[in-house]
Each structure stands twice: as C-alpha cells, then as structure tokens.
RONU-653361 format. One line per field, with one value per residue (C-alpha): residue in three letters; chain; x, y, z. Coordinates in pm, 1 decimal. Layout:
lolo	ALA:... $
pator	A:... $
u	X:... $
v	Y:... $
w	Z:... $
This chain:
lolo	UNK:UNK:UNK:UNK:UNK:UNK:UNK:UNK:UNK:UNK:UNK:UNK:UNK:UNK:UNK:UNK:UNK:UNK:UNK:UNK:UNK:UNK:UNK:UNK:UNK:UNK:UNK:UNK:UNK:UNK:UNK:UNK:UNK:UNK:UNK:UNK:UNK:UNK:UNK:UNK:UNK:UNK:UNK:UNK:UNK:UNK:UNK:UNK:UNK:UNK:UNK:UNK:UNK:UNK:UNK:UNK:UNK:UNK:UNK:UNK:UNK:UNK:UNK:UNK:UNK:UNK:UNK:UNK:UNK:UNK:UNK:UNK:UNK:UNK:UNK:UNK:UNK:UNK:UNK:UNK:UNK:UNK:UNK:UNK:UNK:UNK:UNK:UNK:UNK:UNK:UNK:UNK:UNK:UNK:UNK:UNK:UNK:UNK:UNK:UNK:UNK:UNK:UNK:UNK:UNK:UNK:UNK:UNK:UNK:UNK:UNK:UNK:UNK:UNK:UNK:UNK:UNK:UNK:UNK:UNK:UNK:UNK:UNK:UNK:UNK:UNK:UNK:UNK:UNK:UNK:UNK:UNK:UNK:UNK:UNK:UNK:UNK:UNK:UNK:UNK:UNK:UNK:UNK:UNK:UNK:UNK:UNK:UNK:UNK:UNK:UNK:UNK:UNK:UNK:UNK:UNK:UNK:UNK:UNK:UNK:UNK:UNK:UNK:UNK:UNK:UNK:UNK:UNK:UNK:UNK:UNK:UNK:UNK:UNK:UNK:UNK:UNK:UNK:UNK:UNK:UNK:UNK:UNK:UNK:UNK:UNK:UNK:UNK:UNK:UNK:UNK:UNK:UNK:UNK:UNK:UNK:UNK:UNK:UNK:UNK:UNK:UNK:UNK:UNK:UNK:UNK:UNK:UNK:UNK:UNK:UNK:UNK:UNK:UNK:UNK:UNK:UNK:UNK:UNK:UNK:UNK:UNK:UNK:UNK:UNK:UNK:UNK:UNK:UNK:UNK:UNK:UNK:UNK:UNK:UNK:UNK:UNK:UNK:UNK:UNK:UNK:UNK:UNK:UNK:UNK:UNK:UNK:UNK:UNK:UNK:UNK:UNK:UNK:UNK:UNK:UNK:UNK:UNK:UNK:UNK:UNK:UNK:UNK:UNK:UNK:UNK:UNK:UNK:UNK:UNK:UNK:UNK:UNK:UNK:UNK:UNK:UNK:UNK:UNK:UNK:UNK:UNK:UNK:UNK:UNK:UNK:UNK:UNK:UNK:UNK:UNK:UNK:UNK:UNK:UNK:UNK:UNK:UNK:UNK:UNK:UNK:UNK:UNK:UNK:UNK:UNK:UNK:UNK:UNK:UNK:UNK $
pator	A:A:A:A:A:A:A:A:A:A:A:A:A:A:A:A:A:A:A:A:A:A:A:A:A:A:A:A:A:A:A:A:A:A:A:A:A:A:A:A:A:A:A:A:A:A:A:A:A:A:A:A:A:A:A:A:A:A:A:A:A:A:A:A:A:A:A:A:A:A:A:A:A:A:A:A:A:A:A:A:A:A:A:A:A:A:A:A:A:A:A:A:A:A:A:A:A:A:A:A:A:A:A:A:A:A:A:A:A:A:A:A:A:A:A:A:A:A:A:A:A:A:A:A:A:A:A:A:A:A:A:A:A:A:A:A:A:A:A:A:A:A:A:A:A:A:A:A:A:A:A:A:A:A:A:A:A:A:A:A:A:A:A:A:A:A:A:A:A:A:A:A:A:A:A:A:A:A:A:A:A:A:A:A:A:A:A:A:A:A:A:A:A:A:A:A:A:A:A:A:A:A:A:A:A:A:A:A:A:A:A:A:A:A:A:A:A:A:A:A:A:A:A:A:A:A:A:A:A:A:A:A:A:A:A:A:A:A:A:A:A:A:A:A:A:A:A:A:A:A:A:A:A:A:A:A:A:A:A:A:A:A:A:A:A:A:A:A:A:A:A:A:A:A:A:A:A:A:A:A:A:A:A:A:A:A:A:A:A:A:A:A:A:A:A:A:A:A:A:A:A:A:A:A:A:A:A:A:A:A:A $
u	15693.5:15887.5:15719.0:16084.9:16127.1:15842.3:15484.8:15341.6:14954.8:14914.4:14628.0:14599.8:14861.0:15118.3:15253.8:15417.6:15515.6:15355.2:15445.7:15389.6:15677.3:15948.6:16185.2:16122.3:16228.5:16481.8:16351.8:16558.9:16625.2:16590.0:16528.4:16429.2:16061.8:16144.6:15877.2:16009.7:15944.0:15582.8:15345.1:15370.4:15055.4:14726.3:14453.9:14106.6:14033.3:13872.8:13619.7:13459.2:13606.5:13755.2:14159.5:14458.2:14801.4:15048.4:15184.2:14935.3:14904.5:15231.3:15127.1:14809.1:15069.0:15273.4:14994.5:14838.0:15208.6:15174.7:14856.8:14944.4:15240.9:14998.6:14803.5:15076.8:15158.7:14846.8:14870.5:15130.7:14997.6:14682.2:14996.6:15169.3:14798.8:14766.6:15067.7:15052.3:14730.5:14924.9:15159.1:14949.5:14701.6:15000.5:15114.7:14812.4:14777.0:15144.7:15032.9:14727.7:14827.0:14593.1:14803.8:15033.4:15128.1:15164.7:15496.7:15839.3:15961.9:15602.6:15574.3:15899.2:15831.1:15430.9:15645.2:15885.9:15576.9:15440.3:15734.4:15749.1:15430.8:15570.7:15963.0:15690.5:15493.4:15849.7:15930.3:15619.8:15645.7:16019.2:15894.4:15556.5:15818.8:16083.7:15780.1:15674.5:16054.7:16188.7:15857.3:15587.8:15794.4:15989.1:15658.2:15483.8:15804.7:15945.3:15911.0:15717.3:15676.9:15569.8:15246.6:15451.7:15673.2:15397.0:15196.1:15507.3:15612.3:15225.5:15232.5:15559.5:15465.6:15083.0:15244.5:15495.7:15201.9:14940.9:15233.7:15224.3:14873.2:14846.0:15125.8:14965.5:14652.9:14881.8:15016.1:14665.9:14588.1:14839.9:14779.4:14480.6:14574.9:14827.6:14561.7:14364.3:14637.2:14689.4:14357.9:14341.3:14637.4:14499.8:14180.8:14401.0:14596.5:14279.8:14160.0:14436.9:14445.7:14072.7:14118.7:14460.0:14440.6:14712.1:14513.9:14481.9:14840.6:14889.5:14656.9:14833.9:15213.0:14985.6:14847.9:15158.9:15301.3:15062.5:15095.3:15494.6:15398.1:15205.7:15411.3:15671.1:15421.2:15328.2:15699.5:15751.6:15449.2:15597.9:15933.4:15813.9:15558.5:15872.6:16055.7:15759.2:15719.6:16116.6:16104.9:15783.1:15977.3:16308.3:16131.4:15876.2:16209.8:16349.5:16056.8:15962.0:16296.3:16282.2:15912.9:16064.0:16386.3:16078.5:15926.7:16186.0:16318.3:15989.1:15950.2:16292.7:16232.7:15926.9:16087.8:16368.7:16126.2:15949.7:16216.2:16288.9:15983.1:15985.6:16361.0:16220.4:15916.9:16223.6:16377.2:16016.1:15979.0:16337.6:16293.0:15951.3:16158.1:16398.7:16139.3:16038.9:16369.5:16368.7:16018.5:16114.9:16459.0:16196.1:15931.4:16226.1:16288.6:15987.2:16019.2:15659.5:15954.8:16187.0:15845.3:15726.9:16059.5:16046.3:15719.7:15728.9:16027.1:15895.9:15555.2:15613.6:15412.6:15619.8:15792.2:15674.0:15356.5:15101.4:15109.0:14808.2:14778.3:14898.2:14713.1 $
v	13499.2:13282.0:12926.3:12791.4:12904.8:12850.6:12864.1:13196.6:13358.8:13698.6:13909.7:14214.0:14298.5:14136.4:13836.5:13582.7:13223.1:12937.4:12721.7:12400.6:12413.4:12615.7:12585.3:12794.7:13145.5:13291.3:13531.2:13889.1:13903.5:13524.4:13508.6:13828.1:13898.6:14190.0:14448.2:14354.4:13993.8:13984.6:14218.7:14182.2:14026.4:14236.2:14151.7:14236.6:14568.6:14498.6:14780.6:14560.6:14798.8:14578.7:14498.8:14696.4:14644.9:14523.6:14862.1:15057.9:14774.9:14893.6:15270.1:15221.1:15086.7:15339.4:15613.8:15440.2:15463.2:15795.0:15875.2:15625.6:15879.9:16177.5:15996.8:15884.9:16268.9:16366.0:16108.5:16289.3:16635.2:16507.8:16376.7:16704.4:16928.6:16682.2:16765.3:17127.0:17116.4:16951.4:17166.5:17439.4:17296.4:17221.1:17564.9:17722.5:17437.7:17485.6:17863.0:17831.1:17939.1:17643.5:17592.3:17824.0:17910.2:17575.7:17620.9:17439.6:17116.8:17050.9:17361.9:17324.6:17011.2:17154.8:17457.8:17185.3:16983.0:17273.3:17381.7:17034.8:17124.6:17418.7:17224.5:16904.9:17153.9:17311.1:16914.2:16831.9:17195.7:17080.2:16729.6:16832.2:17067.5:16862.8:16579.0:16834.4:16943.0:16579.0:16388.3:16577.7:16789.2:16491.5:16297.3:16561.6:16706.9:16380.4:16327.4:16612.5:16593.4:16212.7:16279.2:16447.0:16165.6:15878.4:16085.0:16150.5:15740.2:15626.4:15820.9:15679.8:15322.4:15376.1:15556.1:15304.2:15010.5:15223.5:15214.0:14853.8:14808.0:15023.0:14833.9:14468.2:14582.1:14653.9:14304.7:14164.8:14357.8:14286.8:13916.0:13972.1:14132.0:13832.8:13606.1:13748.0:13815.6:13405.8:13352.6:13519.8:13386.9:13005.4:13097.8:13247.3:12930.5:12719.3:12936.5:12872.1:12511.5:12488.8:12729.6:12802.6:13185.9:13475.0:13664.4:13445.5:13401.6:13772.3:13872.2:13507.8:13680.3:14034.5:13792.7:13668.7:13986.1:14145.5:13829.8:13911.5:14241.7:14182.7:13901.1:14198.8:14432.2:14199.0:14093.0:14461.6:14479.0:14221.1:14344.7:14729.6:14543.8:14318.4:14682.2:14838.1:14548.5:14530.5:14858.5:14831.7:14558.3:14770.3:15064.3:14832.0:14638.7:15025.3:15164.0:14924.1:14865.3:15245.4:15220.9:14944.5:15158.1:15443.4:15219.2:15056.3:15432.7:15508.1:15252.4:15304.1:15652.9:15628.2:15364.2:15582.4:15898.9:15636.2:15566.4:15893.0:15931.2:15671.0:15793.8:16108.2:15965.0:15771.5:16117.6:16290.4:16046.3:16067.8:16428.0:16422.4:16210.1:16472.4:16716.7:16480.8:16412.8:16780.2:16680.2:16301.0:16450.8:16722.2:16503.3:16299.0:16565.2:16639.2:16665.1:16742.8:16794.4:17040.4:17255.5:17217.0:17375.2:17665.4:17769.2:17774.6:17988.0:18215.9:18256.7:18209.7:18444.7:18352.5:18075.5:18176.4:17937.1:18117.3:17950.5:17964.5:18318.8:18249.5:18426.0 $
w	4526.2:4325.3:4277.1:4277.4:4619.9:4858.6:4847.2:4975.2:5089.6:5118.0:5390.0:5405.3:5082.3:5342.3:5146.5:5405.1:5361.4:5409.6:5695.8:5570.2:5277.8:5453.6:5711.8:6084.2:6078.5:6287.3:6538.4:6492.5:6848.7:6984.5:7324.3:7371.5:7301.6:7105.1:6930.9:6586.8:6588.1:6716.7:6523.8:6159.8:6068.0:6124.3:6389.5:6508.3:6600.4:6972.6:6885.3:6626.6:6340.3:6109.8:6160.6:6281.3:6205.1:6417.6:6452.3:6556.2:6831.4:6904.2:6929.3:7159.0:7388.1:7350.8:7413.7:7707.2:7855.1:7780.6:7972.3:8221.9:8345.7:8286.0:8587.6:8785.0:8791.6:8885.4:9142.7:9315.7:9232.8:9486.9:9738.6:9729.0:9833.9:10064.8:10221.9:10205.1:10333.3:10659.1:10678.7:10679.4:10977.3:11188.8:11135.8:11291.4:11552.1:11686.9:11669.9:11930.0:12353.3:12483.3:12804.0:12747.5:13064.8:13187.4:13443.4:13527.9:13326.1:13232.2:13054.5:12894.5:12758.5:12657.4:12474.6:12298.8:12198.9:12018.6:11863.1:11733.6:11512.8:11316.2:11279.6:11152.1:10924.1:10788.6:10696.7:10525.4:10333.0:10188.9:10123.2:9904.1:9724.4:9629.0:9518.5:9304.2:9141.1:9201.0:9129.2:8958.8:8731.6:8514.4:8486.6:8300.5:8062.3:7961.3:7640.4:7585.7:7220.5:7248.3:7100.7:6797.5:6777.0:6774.1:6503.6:6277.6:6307.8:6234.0:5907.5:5811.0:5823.4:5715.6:5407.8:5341.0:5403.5:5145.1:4913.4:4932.8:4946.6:4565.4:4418.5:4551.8:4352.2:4050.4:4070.8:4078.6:3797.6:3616.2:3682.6:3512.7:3217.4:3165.4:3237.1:2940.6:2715.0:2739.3:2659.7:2371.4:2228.6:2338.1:2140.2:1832.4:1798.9:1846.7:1564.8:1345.4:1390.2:1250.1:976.3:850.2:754.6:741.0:895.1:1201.7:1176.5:1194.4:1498.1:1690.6:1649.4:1793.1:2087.8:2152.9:2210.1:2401.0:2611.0:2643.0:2717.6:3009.9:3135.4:3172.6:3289.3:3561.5:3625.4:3675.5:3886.1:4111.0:4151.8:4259.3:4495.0:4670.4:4685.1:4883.4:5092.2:5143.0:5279.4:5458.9:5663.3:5706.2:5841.8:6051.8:6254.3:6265.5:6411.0:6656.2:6779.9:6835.1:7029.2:7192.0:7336.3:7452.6:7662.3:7858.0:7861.3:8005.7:8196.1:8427.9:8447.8:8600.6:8861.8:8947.5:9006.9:9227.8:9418.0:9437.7:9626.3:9861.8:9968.3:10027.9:10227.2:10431.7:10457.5:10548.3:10872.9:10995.4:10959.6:11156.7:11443.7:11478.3:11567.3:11844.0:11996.3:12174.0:12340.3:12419.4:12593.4:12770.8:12908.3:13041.0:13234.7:13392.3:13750.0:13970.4:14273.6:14111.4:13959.4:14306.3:14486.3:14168.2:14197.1:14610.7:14564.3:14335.5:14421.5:14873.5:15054.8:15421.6:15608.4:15944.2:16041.3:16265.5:16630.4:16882.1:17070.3:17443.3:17707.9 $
C-alpha cells in the first residue's frame, strides 16, 4: 500500500484500508445486500477452531440449503406413505359386505357410500403419485452435482487465498531483508565517518547495493502480492455473486414445488367431494314410504285378511 495513498492494516494476509484516513466505500450492489459486499474479512469459527473466511461462511450456507431440501424431500416422502397407506385401508374398507343387503333407497344410498371409499382411495392413490413426480422427484435431482460444485468453488478461492497468503510472507520477508540491508549500510557510513578507509568505502558502495537490491526485491514482492490479492477479489465478487444466483434459484424452486403441493392438496379435496356428491344426491332420496310399497310388493304373501268363521 502506497503511503501516498491511504494508510492500510492487514489480518489474515488480507490488507484493507483504514477507516479513519479514507473516504466510505461504495457498496458493489448498493441497496441490495448482496453476497459480494458482506464477507471479505475473516471471522470466528463458532466451533472454537480458530477463524473462517468469509467464504466458507458463504458455503455452510450454501450446504445447509442443501440438506435443508434433502429434508424437505423426505418430508414429503413420509406425506406420500401416509397417503398410500390411506388409500390402501379405504380400499379394503369399501371392500367389506357389512350391510350389504340393506334394501330400497337406503341401500342404494349404503351401496353409493361405499363406493365412495374405493373412488376416495383412487384420489388419494393419484395425489401421493403426482407428490412424488411433481414434489418429491425435483427436490432430490436439483442440482444434483451441488456437492461437486461447492467443492470445486472452495478450492478455487482457498487456492487463490494460499497464493496470497505465501506471497504476503514474501513481502514480510522481504521487508526484512531491506530492513537489514539499511542497517548495514547506516553502520558502514557511521564507520566511514570515524575512520576514513578505502576499504570502508568499498564494502559502503557493496551495502548500498545490496540495499537497492532488496528495495527492488521487496518492490517486486509487493507488486506480485497486490496481483494475488487483485485476483483473490475478482474471483471472490465472481463467486459469490454466483452462490448468490444458487440460492435465490433454490430458494424459488422450492416455493413453486410448494405450491405445487398445496394446489394439488386443493385438487385432492375437491376430488374427495366429488366422490360424495353421488351419496349426498342418494340419501336425498331416501324414502322409508317408497322402500315400504317395494318391498310389500315384492315380498306380499296375500291381500285377502282372514275374517271370523260364521256358524
């Protein structure tokens, strides 16, 4: 960091500048509480094990999305048994002859009302199915090589921040050399100004160009350090713009597939009111006086009435 241009502190091998002698910084994406503006500087692991970077803050999140669906499908996995395991009872219920032979309207309606069953177990049959192809299904295969993905994008910026980290220490170290180099040339010219010697003369021009030397060597230093960091910070905004785009692509898929469900719920109880229409319409219809005048007439034994004998 140039001391013409603002003061700077570095953690971490991250170099950043200080707030007190510069001006605000622009946000990338004002307004917007994007990825790439919040999670540059490191923090404490919550485990207690040392820091983690901003990134991998923004992978954890990323993978507890990840499992979060995994559970959300599982979720519905439980839902669709559930409703199998309905379908199949009411199957075998609407299969049983208790009352069977109930007569007339009553026994139509009793028929209707069993029927009913098996058209309510056919319902809940399609509706666990298409919860499973419409529901279940895209939960599990979306993004199915997310774990891939994450992995491949965490060694990318961890490789790009080690690079950084390496050529920080060369910087240091090359501070240090420079450091000394000045040193020993102070202590040379000191030399020379007690004792006036060709010698001394000789080893101050050698001082003073190992003291060139390393100011290049640490210029150098500096400038491949700036180029790591440079592209540390091009592939950071890159990357977490593209983690960013995941999860709102995650986020309104899973909504949609949720929706999906409840519209099929909707369709699931006007479905299972359909089936009870036919027995509604039947039990209307019930009529003890009509049964009464069917069954006389199919089951009379005589109209004659006995009378007393007459002697």
């Amino acid at each position: 960091c140039s001391p013409s241009a603002y003061e700077c502190f570095t953690i971490n091998c991250v170099t950043f500048p200080s707030p007190a002698c510069m001006p605000e910084q622009q946000l990338l994406k004002p307004s917007e509480w994007s990825y790439c503006d919040y999670f540059w500087a490191d923090k404490k692991d919550p485990q207690g094990n040392g820091c983690i970077t901003g990134f991998e803050v923004l992978l954890q999140k990323q993978l507890k999305g990840k499992q979060m669906q995994k559970e959300m499908a599982e979720f519905i996995r439980e839902r669709i048994k559930i409703e199998e395991e309905y379908a199949k009872n009411l199957s075998k219920l609407s299969q049983i002859p208790l009352a069977s032979q109930e007569e007339g309207t009553l026994g139509e309606a009793w028929a209707q009302l069993k029927k009913s069953l098996a058209d309510e177990a056919e319902v809940h049959l399609k509706f666990s199915s298409k919860l499973q192809s419409e529901v279940e299904k895209p939960f599990l295969t979306f993004r199915e090589n997310f774990k891939k993905d994450m992995k491949r994008l965490d060694h990318h910026i961890a490789d790009l921040r080690k690079q950084m980290v390496g050529r920080y220490a060369a910087v240091e170290k090359a501070r240090k050399a420079l450091s000394d180099r000045q040193k020993e040339l102070e202590l040379k010219t000191q030399q020379l100004e007690i004792k006036l010697s060709n010698k001394i003369e000789e080893d101050i021009k050698k001082a003073r160009r190992k003291s060139t030397q390393a100011g290049d060597d640490l210029m150098r230093c500096v400038d491949l350090y700036n180029q790591s960091q440079s592209k540390w910070f091009e592939e950071m905004v890159t990357t977490s713009l593209e983690l960013e785009r995941l999860e709102v692509e995650r986020v309104e898929m899973i909504r949609q597939h949720l929706c999906q469900y409840t519209t099929l719920r909707h369709e699931t109880d006007m479905f299972n009111q359909s089936t009870m229409e036919p027995v509604d319409q039947l039990l209307q219809c019930v009529d003890p006086t009509k049964d009464r005048e069917t069954w006389v007439r199919e089951n009379k034994t005589g109209e004659i009435r006995p009378v007393d004998i007459e002697i």
